[in-house]
C-alpha positions, 0 to 999 in steps of 0.5 A: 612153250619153249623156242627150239634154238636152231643148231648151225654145222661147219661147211666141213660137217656137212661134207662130211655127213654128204659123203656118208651116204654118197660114198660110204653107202649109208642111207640117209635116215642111217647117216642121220641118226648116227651123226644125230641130227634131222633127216631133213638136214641131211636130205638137203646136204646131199642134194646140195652134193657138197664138193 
């Protein structure tokens, strides 16, 4: 079995994929999979309420 390799994003990316759901509207399953990365991710970045 293969190690998946953890993928790192910039602190821009992340702002950028927060401000999908906290000011585009989207959910954050639809920001996920439109940016193609885990709900998990992305869950933690809009709680984290980028600046």
């Amino acid at each position: 079995m293969t190690k998946r390799q953890r993928c790192t994003f910039s602190s821009e990316f992340k702002v950028d994929a927060a401000s999908l759901v906290l000011d585009q509207g989207y959910s954050k399953s639809e920001a996920a999979r439109s940016l193609d990365i885990g709900d998990t991710a992305i869950r933690r970045w809009v709680d984290l309420d980028f600046p």
